[in-house]
C-alpha positions as CSV (number, residue, x, y, z in Angstrom):
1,X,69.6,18.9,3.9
2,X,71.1,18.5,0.3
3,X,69.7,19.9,-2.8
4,X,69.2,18.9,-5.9
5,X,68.0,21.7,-7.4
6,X,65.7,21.4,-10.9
7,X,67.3,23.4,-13.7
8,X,66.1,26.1,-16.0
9,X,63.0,26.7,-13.2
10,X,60.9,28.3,-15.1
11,X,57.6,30.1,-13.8
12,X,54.4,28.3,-14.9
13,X,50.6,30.0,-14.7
14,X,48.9,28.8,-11.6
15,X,45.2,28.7,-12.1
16,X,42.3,27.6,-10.0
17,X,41.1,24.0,-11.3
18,X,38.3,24.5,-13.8
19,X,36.4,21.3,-11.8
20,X,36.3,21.0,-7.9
21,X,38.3,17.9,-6.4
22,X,36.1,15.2,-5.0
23,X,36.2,15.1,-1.2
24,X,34.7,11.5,0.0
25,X,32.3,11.6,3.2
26,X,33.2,12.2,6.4
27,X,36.1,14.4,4.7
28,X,37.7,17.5,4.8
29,X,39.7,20.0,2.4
30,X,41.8,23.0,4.0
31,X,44.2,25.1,2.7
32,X,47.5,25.3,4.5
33,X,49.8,28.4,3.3
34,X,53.5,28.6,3.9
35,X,56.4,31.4,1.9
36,X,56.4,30.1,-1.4
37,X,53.7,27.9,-1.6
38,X,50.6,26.3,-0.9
39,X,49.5,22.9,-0.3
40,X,46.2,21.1,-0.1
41,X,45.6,19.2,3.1
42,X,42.6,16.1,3.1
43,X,41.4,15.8,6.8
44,X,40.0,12.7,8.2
45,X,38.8,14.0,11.6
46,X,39.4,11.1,14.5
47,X,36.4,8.9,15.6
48,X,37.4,10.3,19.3
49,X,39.5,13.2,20.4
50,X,42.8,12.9,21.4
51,X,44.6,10.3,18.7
52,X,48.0,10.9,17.6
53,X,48.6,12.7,14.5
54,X,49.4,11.1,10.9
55,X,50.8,12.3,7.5
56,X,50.4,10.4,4.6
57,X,52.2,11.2,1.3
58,X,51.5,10.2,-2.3
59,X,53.7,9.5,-5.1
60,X,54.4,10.7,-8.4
61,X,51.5,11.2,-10.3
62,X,49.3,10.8,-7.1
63,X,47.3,13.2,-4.5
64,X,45.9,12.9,-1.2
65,X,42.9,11.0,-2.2
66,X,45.1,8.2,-2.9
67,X,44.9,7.5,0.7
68,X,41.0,8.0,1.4
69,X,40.3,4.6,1.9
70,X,43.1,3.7,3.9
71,X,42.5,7.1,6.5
72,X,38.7,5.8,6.4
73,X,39.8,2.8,8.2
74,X,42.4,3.9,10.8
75,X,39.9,7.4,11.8
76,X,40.0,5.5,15.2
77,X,43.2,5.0,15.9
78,X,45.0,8.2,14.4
79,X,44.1,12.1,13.3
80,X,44.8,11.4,9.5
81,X,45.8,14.2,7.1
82,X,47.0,13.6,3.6
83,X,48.9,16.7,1.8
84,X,48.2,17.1,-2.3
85,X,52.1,18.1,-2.7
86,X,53.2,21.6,-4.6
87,X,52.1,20.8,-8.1
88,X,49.6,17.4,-7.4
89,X,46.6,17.1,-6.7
90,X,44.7,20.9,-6.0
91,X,47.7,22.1,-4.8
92,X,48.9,24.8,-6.9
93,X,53.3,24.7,-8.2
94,X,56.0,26.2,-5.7
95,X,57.1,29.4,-6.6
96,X,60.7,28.0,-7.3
97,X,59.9,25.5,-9.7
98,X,61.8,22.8,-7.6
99,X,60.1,19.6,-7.6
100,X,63.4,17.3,-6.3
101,X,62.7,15.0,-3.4
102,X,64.6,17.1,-1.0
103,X,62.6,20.1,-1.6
104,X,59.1,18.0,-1.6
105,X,60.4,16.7,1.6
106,X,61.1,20.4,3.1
107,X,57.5,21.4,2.1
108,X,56.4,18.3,4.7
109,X,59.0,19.7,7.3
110,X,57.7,23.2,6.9
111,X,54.0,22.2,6.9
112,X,54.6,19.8,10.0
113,X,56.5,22.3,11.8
114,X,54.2,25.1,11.1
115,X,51.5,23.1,12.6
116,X,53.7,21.6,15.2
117,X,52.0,18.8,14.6
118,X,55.1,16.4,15.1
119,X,55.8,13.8,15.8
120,X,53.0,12.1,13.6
121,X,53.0,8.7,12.5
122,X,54.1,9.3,8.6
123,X,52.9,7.7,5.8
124,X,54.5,7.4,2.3
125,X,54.0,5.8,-0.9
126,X,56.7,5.2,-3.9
127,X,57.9,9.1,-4.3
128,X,56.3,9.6,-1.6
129,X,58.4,6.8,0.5
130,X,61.7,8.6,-0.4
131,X,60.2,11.9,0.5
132,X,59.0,10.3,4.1
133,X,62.2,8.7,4.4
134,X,64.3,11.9,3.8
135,X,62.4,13.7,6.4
136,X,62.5,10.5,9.1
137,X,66.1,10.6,8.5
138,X,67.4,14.2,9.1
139,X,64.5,15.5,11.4
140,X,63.2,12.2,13.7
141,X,61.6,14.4,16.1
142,X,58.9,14.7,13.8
143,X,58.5,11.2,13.2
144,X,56.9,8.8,16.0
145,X,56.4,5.8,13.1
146,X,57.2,5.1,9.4
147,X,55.4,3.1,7.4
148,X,56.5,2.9,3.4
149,X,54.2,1.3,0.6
150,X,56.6,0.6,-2.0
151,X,59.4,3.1,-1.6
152,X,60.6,4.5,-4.5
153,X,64.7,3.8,-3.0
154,X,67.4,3.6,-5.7
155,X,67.8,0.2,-7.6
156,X,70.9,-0.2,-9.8
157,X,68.6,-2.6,-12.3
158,X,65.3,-1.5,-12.1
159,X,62.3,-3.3,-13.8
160,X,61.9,-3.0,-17.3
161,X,58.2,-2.1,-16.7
162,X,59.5,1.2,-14.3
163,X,61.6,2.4,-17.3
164,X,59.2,4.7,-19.2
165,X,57.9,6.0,-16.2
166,X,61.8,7.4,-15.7
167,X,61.9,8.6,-19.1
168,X,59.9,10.9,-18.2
169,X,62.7,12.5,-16.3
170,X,64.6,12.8,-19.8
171,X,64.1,16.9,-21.2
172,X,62.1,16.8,-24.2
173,X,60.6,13.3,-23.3
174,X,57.7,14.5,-21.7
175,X,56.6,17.3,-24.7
176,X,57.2,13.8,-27.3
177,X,54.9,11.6,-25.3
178,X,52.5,14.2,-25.1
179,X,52.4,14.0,-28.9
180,X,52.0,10.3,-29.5
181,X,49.4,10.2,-27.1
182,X,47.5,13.2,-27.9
183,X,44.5,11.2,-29.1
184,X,43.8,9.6,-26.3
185,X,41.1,10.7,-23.7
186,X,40.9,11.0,-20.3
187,X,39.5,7.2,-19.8
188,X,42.6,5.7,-21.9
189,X,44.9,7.6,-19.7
190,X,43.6,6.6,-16.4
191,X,43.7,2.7,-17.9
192,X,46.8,2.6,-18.9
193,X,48.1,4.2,-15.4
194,X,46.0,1.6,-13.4
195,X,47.3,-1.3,-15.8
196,X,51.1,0.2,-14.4
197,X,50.1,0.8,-11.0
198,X,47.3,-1.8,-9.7
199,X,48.1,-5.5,-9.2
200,X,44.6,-6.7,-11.0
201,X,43.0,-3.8,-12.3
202,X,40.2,-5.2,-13.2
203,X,39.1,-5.3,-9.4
204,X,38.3,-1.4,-9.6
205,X,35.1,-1.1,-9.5
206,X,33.1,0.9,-12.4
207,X,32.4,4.4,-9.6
208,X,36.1,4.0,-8.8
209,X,37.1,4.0,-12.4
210,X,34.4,6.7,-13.2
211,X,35.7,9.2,-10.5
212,X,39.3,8.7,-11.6
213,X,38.9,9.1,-14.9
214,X,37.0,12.5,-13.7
215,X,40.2,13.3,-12.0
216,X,42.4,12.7,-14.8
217,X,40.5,14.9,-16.9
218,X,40.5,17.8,-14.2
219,X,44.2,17.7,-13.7
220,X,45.0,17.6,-17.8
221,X,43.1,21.4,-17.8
222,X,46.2,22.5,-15.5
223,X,48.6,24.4,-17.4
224,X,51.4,22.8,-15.2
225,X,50.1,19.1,-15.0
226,X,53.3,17.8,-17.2
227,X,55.4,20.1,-15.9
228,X,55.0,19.1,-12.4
229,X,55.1,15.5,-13.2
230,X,57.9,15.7,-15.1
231,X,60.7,17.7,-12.9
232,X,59.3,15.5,-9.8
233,X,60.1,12.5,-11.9
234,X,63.5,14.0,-12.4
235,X,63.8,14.8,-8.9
236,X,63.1,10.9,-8.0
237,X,65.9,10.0,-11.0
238,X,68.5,12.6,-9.4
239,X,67.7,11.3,-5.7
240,X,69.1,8.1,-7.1
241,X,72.5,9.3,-8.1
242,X,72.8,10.6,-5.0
243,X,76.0,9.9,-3.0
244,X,77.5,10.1,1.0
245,X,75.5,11.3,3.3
246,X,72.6,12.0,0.7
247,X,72.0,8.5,-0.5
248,X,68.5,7.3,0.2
249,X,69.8,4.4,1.8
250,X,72.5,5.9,3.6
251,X,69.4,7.9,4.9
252,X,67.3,4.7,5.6
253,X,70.2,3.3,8.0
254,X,70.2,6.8,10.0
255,X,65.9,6.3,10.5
256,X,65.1,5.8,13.9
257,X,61.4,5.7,13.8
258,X,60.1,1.8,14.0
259,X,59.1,1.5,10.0
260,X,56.5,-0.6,8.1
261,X,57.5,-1.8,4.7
262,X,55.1,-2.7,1.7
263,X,56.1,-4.0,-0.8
264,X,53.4,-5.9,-3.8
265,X,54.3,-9.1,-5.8
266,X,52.4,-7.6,-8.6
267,X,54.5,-4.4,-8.4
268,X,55.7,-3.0,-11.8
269,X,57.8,0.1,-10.3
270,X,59.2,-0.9,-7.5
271,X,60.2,-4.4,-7.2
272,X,59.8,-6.8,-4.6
273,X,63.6,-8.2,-4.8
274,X,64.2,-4.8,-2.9
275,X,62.3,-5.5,0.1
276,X,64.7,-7.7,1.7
277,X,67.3,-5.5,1.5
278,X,65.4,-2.5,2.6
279,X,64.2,-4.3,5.7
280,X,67.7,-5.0,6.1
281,X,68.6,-1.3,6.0
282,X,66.1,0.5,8.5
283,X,67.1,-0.2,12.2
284,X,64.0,-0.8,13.6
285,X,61.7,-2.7,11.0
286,X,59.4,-5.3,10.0
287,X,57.9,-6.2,6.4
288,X,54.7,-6.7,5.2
289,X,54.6,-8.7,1.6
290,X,51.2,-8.7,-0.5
291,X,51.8,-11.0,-3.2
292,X,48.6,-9.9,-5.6
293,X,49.1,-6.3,-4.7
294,X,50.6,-3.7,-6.5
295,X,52.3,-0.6,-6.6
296,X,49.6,1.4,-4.4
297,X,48.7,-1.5,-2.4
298,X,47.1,1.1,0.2
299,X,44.2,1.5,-2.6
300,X,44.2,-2.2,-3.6
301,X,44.3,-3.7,-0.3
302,X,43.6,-1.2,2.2
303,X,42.1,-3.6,4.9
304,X,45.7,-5.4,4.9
305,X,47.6,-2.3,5.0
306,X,45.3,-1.0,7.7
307,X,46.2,-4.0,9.7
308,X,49.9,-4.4,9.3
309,X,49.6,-0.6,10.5
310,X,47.9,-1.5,13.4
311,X,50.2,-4.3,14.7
312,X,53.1,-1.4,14.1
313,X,51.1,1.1,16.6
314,X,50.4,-1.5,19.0
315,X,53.9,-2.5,19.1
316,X,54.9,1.2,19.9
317,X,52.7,1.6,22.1
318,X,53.1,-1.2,24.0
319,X,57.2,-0.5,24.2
320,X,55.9,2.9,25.6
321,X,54.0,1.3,28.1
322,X,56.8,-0.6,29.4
323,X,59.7,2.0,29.1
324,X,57.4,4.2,31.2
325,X,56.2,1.6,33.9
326,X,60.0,0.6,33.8
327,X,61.2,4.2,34.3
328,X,58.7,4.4,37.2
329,X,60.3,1.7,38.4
330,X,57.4,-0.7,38.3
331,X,58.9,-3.1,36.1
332,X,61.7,-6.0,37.4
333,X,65.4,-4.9,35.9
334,X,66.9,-6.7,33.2
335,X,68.2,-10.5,34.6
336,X,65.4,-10.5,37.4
337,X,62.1,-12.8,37.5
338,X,58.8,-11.7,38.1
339,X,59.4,-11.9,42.5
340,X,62.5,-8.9,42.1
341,X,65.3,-11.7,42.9
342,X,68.5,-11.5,40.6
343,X,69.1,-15.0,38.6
344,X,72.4,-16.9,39.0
């Protein structure tokens, strides 16, 4: 794998979070450690044993509980675990200050490897997309399915409305917006994020809202909060420049894993012109268009996510079905009807 390393890594204070992160019912938080860091895993135990594994992955600025609602309603068709990457959610920095897509992408390798877990049906959202997409592309044996809600995959002309947010990959840009906006609380802070990221914000309810805003707060008393968020969002802008064999959609092409793609009308970062051309890209794919959704459709529309999921399992499992009946030799060859006799 390539690396694009961070510069001037600098060491930065890991402390436990002042405030415990909220774990919804049915839920479970666990600790997995690996050399060099440690990451927090949200467990959605199955509704029976024996269901194949999935990952899900957030996106910059996210954590695992991004994906609550969505693991809620597939606990009967997979084993869902959601990581908090190094740096997000309670998960604590990596020890080498590298927060580039390739090295957020080892830290799934390592964890899935570690667990030998794979291959799980893998989940990613915007950063989290690339990061899934990367790790789909140069290990597939981990990866049984793919399913992206709006990749964040390089776009020569990106939005207007995704600009600031990659600013935030500029040095020194991060420390001056933390100035101008150093009046504002916790609530303005999450509005302003859910104005960028949801396609009607004003469909979050008042306890959603409420519990986000108490997240926001918890995750502004870490010493590394900006820090993280910053190099990762230089490590999406640096994915993009990206050439060869390292290009995000030289990576897509090489994907072998049959791949769900989300994309929202209403998106503000990723836009919807690109999901044509993505579905173009991966080999084995089909596209699911939400025209009032946004960028984190799996929170906005979970139900419709949930299905489009569903019809992507079913297909694979249903081309399992026949590859093994035909290996066993119980299925009529290619050419030959139903009664075994060859066609003219």
């Amino acid at each position: 794998m390539s690396s694009t390393e961070p510069p001037e890594a600098r060491i930065v204070a890991a402390v436990p979070p002042a405030r415990s992160v909220r774990v919804g019912a049915g839920e479970k938080l666990r600790t997995a450690s690996l050399p060099g860091l440690t990451m927090t895993v949200r467990c959605r135990p199955p509704a029976t044993s024996g269901l194949p594994p999935a990952l899900f992955v957030h996106g910059l600025g996210g954590s695992s509980q991004n994906w609550s609602a969505l693991m809620e309603l597939l606990a009967d068709r997979v084993e869902g675990e959601a990581l908090d990457l190094p740096g997000f959610g309670d998960s604590p920095p990596p020890d080498d200050g590298n927060y580039s897509i390739t090295a957020h992408a080892r830290a799934v390798i390592r964890y899935l490897d570690a667990q030998d877990r794979g291959p799980v049906h893998l989940v990613g959202n915007s950063m989290g997309g690339s990061i899934a997409t990367r790790v789909a592309a140069v290990r597939p044996d981990l990866v049984r399915t793919l399913t992206l809600v709006s990749p964040a995959l390089p776009e020569l002309r990106p939005q207007r409305t995704a600009v600031p947010t990659g600013l935030l990959a500029v040095p020194g840009v991060t420390r001056l917006f933390t100035r101008m906006t150093r009046d504002w609380d916790a609530e303005r802070r999450t509005r302003e994020v859910m104005l960028l990221t949801f396609g009607d914000p004003s469909l979050v309810s008042r306890e959603d809202f409420a519990y986000a805003v108490e997240e926001f707060e918890r995750r502004l008393a870490l010493p590394y909060f900006w820090d993280a968020l910053s190099r990762s969002a230089r490590g999406v802008v640096d994915s993009y420049t990206l050439g060869g064999q390292h290009s995000l959609w030289r990576q897509a092409e090489r994907v072998l894993a049959p791949t769900l793609l989300v994309y929202g009308g209403r998106d503000q970062l990723v836009s919807i012109r690109m999901a044509q051309r993505a579905n173009a890209t991966f080999r084995d794919s089909r596209l699911l268009t939400l025209l009032d959704a946004g960028h984190v459709a799996m929170m906005e529309y979970p139900e419709a996510v949930a299905r489009g999921m569903r019809e992507l399992l079913d297909g694979v499992e249903e081309r399992d079905d026949r590859d093994s009946r035909k290996a066993r030799g119980a299925v009529p060859a290619s050419g030959a009807d139903g009664s075994g006799a060859a066609r003219g």
